[in-house]
C-alpha positions as CSV (number, residue, x, y, z in Angstrom):
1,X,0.0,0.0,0.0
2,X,1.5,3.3,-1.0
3,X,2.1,6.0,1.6
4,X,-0.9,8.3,-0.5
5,X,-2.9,5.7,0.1
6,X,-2.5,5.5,3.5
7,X,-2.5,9.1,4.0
8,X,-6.0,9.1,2.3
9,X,-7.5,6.5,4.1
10,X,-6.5,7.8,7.7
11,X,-7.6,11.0,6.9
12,X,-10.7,9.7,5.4
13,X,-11.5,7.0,7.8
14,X,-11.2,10.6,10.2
15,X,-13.4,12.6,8.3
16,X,-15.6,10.0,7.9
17,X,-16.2,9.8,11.8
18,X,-17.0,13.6,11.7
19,X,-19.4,13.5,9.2
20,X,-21.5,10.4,10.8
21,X,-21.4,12.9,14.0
22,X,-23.1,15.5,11.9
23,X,-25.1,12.9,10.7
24,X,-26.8,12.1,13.4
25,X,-26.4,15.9,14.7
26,X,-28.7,16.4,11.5
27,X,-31.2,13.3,12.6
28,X,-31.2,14.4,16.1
29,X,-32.2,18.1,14.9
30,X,-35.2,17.0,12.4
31,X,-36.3,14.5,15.3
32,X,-36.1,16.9,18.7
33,X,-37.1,20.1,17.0
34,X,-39.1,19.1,13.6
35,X,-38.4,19.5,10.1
36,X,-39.6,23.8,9.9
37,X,-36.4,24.0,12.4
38,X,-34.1,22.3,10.5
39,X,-35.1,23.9,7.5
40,X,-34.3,27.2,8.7
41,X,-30.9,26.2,10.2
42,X,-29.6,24.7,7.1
43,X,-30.7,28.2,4.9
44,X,-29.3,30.2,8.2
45,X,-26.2,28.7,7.6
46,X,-25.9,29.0,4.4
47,X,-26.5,32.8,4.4
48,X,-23.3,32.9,7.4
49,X,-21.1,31.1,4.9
50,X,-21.8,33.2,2.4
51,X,-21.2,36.2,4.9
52,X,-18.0,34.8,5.5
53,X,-16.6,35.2,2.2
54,X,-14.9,38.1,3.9
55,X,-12.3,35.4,4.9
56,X,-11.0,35.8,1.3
57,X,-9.7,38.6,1.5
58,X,-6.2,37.1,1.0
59,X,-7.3,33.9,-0.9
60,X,-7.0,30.1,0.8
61,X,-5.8,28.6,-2.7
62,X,-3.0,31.4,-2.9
63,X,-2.0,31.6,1.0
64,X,-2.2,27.7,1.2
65,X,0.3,27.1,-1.5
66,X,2.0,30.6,-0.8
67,X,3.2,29.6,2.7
68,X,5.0,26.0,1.5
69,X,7.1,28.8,-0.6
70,X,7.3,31.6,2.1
71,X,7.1,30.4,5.7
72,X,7.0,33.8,7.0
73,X,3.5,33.9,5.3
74,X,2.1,32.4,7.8
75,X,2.4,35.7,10.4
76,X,0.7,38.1,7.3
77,X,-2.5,35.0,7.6
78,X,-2.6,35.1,11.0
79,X,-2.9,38.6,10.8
80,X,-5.4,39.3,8.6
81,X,-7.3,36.4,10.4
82,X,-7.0,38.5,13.4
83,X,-8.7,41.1,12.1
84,X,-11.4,39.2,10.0
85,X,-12.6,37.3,13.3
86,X,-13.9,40.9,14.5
87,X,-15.1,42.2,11.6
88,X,-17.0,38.8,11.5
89,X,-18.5,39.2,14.8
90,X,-19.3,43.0,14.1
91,X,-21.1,42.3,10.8
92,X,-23.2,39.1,11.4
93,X,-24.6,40.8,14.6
94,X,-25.5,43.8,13.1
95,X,-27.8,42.2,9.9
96,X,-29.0,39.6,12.5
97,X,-30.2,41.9,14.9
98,X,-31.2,45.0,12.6
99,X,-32.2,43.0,9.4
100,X,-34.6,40.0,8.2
101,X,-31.6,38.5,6.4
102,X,-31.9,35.3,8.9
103,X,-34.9,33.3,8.9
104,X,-34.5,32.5,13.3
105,X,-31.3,34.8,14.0
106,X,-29.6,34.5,17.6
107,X,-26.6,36.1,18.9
108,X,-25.2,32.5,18.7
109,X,-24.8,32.5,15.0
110,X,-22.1,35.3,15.4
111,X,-20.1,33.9,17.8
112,X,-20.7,30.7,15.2
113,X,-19.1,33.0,12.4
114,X,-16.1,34.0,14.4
115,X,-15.2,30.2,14.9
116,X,-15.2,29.9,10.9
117,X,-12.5,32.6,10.8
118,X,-10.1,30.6,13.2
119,X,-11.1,27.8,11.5
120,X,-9.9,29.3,8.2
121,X,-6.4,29.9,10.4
122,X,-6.2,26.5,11.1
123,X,-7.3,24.8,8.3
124,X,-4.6,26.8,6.0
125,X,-1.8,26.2,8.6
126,X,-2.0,22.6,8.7
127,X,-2.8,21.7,5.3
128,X,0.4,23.7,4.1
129,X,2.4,21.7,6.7
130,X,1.3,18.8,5.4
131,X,-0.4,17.7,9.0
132,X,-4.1,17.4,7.5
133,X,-5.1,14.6,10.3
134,X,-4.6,17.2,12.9
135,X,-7.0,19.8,11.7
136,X,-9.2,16.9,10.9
137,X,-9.0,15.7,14.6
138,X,-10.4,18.9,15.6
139,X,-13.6,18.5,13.9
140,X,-14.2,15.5,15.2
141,X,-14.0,16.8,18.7
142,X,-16.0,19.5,17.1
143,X,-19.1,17.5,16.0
144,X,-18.8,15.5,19.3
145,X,-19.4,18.2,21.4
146,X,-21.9,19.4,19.4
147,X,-24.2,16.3,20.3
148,X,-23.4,16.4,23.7
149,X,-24.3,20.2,23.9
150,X,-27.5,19.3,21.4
151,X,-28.8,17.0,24.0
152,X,-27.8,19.2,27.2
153,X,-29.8,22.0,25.2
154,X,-32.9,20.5,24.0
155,X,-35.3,20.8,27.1
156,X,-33.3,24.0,28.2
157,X,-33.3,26.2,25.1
158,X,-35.5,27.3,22.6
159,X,-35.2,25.4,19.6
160,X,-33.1,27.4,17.4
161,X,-31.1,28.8,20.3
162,X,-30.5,25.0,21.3
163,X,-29.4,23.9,17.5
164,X,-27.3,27.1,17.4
165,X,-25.5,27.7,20.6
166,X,-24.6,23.3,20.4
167,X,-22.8,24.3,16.9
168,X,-21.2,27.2,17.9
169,X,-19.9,26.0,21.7
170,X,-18.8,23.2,20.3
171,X,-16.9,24.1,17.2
172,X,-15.5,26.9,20.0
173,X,-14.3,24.8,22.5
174,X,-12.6,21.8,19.9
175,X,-10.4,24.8,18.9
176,X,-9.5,26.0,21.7
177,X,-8.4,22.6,22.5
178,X,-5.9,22.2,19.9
179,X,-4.5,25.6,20.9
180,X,-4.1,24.7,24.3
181,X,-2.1,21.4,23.3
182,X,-0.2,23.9,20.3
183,X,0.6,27.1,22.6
184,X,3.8,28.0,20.4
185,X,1.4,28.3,17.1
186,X,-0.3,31.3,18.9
187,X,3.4,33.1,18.1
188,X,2.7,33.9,14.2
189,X,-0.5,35.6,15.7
190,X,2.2,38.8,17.1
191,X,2.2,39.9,13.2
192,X,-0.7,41.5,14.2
193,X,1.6,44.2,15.4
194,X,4.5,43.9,12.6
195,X,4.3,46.3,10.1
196,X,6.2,43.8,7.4
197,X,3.2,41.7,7.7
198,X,0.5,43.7,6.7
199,X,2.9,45.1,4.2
200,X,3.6,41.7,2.5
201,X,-0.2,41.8,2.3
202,X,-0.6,44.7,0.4
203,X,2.1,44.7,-1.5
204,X,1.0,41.3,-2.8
205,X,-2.6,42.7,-3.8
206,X,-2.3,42.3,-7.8
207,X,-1.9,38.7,-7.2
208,X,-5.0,38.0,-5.4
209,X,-7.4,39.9,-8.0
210,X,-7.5,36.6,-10.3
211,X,-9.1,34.4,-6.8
212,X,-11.8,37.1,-6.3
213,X,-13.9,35.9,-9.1
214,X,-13.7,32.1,-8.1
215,X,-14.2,33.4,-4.0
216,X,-17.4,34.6,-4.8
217,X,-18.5,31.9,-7.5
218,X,-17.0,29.2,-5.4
219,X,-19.3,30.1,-1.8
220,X,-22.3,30.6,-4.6
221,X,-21.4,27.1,-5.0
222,X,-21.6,25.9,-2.0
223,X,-24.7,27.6,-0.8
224,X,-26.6,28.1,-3.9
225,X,-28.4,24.8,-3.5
226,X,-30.1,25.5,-0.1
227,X,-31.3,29.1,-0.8
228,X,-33.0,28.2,-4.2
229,X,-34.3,24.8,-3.0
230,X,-36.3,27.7,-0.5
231,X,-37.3,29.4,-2.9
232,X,-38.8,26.2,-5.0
233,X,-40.4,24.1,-2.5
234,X,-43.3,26.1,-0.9
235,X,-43.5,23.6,1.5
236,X,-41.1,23.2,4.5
237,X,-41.6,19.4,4.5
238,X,-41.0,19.3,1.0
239,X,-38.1,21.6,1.7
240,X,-36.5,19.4,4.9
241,X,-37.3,16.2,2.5
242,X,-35.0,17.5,-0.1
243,X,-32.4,18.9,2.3
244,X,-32.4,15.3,3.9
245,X,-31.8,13.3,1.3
246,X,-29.2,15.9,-0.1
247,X,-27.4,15.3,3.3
248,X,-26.3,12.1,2.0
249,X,-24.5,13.7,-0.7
250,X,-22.8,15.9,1.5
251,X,-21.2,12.8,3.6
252,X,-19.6,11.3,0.8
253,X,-18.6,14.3,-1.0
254,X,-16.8,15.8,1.6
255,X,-14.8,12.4,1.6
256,X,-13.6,12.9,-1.9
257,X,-12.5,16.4,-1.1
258,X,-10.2,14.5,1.3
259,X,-8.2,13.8,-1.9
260,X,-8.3,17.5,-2.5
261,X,-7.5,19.0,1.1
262,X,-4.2,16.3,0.3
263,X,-3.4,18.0,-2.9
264,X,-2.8,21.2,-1.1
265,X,0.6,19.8,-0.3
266,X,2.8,20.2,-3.2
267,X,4.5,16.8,-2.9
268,X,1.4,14.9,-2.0
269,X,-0.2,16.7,-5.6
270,X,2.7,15.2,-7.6
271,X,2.3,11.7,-6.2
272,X,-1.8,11.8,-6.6
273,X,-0.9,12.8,-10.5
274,X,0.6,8.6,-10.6
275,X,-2.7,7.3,-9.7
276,X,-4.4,5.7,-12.7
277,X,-8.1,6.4,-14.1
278,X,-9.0,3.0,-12.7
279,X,-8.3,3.9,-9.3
280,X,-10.0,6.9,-9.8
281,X,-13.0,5.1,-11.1
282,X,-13.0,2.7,-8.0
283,X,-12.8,5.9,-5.3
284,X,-16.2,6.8,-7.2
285,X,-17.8,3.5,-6.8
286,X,-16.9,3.6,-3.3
287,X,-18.1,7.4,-2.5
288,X,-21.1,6.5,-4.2
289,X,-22.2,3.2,-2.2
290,X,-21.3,5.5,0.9
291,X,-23.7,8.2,-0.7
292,X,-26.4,5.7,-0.8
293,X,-25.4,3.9,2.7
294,X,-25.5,7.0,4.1
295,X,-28.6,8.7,2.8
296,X,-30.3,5.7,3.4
297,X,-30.2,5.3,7.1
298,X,-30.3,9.0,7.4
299,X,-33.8,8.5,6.1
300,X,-34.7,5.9,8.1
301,X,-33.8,7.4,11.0
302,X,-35.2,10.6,10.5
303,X,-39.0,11.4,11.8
304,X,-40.4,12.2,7.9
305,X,-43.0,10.2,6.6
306,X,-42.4,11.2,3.0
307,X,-38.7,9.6,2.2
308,X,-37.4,10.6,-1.0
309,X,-35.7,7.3,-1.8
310,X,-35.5,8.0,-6.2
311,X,-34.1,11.4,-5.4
312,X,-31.2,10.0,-3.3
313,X,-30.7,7.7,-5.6
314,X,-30.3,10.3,-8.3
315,X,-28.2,12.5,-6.3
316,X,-25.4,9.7,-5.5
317,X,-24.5,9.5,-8.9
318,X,-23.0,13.3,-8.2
319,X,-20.1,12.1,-6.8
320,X,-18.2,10.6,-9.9
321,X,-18.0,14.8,-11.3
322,X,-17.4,16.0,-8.0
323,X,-14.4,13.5,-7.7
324,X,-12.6,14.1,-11.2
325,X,-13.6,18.0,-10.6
326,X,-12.3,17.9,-7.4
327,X,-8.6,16.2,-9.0
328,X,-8.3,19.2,-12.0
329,X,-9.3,21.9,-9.8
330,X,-6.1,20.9,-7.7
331,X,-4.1,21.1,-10.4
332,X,-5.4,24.2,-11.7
333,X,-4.9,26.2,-8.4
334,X,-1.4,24.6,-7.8
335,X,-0.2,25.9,-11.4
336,X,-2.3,29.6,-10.2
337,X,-5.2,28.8,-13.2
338,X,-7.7,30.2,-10.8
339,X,-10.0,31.4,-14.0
340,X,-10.3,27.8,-15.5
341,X,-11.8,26.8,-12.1
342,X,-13.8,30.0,-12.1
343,X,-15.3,29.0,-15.8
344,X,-16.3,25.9,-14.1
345,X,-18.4,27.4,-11.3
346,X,-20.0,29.3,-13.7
347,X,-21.2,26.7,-15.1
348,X,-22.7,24.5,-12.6
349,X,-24.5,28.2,-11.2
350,X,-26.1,28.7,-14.7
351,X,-27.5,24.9,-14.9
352,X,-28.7,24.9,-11.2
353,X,-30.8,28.2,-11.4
354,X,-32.2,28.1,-15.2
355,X,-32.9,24.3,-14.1
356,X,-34.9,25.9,-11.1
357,X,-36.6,28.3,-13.3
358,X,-37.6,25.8,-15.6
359,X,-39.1,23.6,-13.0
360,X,-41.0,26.7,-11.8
361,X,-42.2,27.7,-15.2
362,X,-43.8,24.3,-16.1
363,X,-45.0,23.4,-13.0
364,X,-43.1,20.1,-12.8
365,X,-41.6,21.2,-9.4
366,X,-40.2,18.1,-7.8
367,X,-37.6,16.7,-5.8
368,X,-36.6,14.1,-8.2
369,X,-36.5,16.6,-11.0
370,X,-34.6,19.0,-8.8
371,X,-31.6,16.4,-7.8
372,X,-31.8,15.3,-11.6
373,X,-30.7,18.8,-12.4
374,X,-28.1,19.3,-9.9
375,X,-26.3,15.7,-11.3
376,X,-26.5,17.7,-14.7
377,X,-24.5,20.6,-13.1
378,X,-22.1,19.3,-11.5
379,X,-21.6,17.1,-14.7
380,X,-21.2,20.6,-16.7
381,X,-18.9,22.0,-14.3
382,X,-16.6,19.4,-14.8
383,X,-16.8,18.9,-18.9
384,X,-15.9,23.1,-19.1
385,X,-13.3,22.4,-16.3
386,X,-11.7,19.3,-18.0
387,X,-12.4,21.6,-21.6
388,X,-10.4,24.4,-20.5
389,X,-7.5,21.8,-19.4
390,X,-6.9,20.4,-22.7
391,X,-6.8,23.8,-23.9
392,X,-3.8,24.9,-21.8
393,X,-2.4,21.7,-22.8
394,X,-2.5,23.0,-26.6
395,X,-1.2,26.1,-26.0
396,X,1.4,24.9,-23.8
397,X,3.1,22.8,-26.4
């Protein structure tokens, strides 16, 4: 067994253990507090991570690969970090409290934002070290905590208070953890008051601009899917019965982006360019059957009478363009082609929302339909991706 391969399946079996946390974090939600709840959690936290895209200010697919060149990077991160958990805190509080943005706002979804930004911090740090298990570890901790604090808050809090405070206390105190066990990594954090820091930061401003495009198009992406699905299905059962069998999907996706969070290290990327299209095929086969494994006793678990079996079934087969997407966008970033990856986002956010419309326009408004479209996205996104790499190619040579 080759050491990537090992590598992957640690830090899969890892992140695989986190995700059946929030798994049943999810079940325990849709069970305890009911389905209108959950519904408006899941489009709550969508609008935060949108919010967020503050964060990328100083782009994660520059800094990440910008640090292995420059270790004295890390202190300009940290600073800007520094600065982006207030601004975070400052900005999420005012909408919540002064606008309609949220659909059940509490104080807790701030204090849940400013976790994100040291999360960011941490997640760049130890992916450009190469030490991906560790950040990994922490959200394990994370999404154990969380279930704990679930169930210690479901008779004592109201229910969006409860579902909130669990996330944001326990994603909270799983950092804090690591920082307690890593006191010398609080050091780079002192560039807060170094001049040279913030002036590496600025000075390297013309080679961020190409990231903004693909910052914004990228955290459309990854919230676009809630916040139209809210705007398709009337109902909030309908609504909490997509969003549960699209659950599924996000398990075994995010244990293909293992591969990706991997590639971030530069000599990890050149050994995952050796593995063959076979193995690549068999990594799809086996996200899918954990798509469908997954999604299945999340449904039979939850408290929903109307399971959306065909719809799951349909969305598993997302996984095999998420996973060859996934490998070129690595590549892309690591050789700075953010506007190839950018292309490709456009893409998929064209298909999804026309598809959307469409469904609206004739009436045929379904959850099947609906996951039927999103496989036809991602599909997209990957064929203009995979396009735009042959193109290079030619130009190249």
């Amino acid at each position: 067994m080759s050491a990537l391969t090992k590598l992957f399946l640690g830090s899969s079996a890892t992140s695989a253990a986190a995700s059946g946390l929030n798994l049943l974090g999810t079940v325990l939600v849709v069970r305890w507090f009911g389905a209108p709840t959950y519904a408006h959690y899941v489009v709550d936290l969508a609008m935060v991570s949108l919010m967020m895209t503050i964060l990328e200010i100083v782009p994660s697919n520059y800094s990440v690969f910008r640090i292995q060149d420059d270790p004295t990077w890390q202190r300009s991160v940290a600073a800007q970090i520094s600065v982006t958990i207030v601004l975070a805190l400052v900005v999420v509080t005012t909408l919540g409290s002064f606008s309609s943005l949220f659909q059940a706002y509490t104080g807790w979804i701030a204090v849940y934002a400013g976790t994100l930004a040291v999360k960011r911090y941490l997640d760049l740090r130890l992916q450009s070290s190469g030490r991906l298990q560790e950040f990994l570890n922490i959200e394990v901790v994370s999404s154990f905590l969380r279930l704990l604090l679930l169930g210690a808050f479901s008779t004592t809090h109201a229910k969006g208070t409860a579902v909130w405070s669990s996330l944001a206390l326990g994603t909270a105190l799983s950092q804090a953890s690591w920082w307690m066990r890593n006191p010398k990594e609080l050091a780079a954090f002192s560039g807060f008051l170094d001049s040279r820091a913030w002036t590496a930061l600025a000075a390297n401003t013309p080679a961020y601009v190409p990231y903004y495009g693909g910052i914004l198009l990228k955290r459309l992406k990854d919230n676009i899917v809630p916040i139209v699905a809210n705007r398709l299905f009337v109902s909030r059962e309908v609504l909490a019965t997509f969003l549960l069998a699209l659950r599924g999907v996000v398990f075994a996706v995010g244990q293909v982006r293992i591969l990706e969070a991997l590639m971030n290290h530069r000599a990890t990327l050149n050994a995952a360019a050796a593995i063959s299209r076979r193995n690549y095929r068999l990594v799809a086969l086996a996200a899918q059957a954990v798509c469908v494994t997954a999604s299945a006793a999340l449904m039979v678990s939850s408290s929903l009478k109307e399971l959306p079996w065909l719809a799951s079934l349909i969305l598993s087969f997302m996984v095999w363009p998420v996973l060859y997407l996934t490998i070129e966008r690595a590549k892309a970033y690591s050789t700075f082609h953010a506007n190839r990856v950018n292309a490709a986002i456009s893409a998929y956010l064209v298909v999804v929302v026309a598809s959307a419309y469409l469904l609206r326009l004739s009436g045929y408004v379904s959850v099947t339909a609906f996951a039927g479209a999103l496989v036809l996205a991602e599909s997209c996104g990957y064929a203009v991706l995979r396009l735009s790499a042959r193109k290079v190619s030619v130009v190249a040579h």
